[in-house]
C-alpha positions as CSV (number, residue, x, y, z in Angstrom):
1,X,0.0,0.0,0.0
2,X,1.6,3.1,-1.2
3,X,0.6,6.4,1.1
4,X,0.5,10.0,0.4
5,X,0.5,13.5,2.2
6,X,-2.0,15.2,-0.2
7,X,-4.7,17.6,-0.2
8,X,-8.3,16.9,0.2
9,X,-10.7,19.7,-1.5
10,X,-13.5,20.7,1.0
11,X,-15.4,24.6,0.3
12,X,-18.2,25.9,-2.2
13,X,-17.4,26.0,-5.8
14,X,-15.0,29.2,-6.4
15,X,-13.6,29.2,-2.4
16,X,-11.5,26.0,-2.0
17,X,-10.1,25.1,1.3
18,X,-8.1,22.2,1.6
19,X,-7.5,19.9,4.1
20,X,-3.5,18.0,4.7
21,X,-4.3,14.7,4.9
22,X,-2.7,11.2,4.8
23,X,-4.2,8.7,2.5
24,X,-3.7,5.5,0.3
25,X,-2.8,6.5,-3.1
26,X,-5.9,4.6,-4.7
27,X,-8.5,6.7,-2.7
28,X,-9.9,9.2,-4.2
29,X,-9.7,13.0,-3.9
30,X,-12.2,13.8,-1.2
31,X,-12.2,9.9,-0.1
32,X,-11.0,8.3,3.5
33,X,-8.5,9.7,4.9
34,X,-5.8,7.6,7.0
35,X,-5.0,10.8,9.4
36,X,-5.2,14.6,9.2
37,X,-2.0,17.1,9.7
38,X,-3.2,20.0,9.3
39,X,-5.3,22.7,6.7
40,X,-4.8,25.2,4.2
41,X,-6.7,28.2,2.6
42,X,-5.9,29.5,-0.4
43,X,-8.3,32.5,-0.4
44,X,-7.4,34.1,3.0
45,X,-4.8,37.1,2.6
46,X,-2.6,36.3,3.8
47,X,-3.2,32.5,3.1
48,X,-3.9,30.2,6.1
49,X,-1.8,27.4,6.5
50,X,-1.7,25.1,10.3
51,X,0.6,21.9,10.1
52,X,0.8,19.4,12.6
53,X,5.0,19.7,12.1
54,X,5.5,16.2,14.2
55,X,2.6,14.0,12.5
56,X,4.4,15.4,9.1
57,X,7.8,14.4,10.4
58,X,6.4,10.8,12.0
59,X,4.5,9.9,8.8
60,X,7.2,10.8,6.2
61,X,10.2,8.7,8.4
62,X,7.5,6.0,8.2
63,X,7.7,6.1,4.4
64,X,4.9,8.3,3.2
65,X,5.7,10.5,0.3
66,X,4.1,14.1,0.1
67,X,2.9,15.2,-3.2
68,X,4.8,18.8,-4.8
69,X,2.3,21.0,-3.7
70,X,2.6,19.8,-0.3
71,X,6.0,19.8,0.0
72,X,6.4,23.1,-0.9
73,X,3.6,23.5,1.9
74,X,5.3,22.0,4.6
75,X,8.6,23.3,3.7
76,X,6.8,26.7,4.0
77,X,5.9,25.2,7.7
78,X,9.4,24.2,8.4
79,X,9.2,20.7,7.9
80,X,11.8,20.4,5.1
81,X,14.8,21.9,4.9
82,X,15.7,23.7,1.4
């Protein structure tokens, strides 16, 4: 079972807000979601973004790859190094 740190869509049409979650790479986009590290919003200025910096760290050691929009997140949350 291959596992992602990706983004699950939640809002109305036109405000997205998405949610960091871990899931199985099969699920779909707004399917079940293994655990949840955190949120971020797009259409606040300046954008909202809360990560859960040692679920990230736990989950990734354990093998999980993020997908490149949320790595840049969480290297924006200081979970990666650049």
């Amino acid at each position: 079972m291959a596992v992602k740190i990706r983004l699950k869509r939640l809002g109305a049409k036109k405000a997205p807000f998405y949610r960091i979650v871990v899931a199985d790479s099969r699920t779909p986009r707004g399917g079940k979601a293994i655990d949840e590290l955190g949120y971020y919003d797009p259409t606040k200025d300046p954008i909202a973004l809360k990560v859960d910096v040692e679920g990230a760290k736990k989950w990734i050691g354990n093998g999980a790859q993020p997908t490149d929009t949320v790595k840049n997140l969480l290297t924006k949350a200081g979970v990666y190094e650049k």
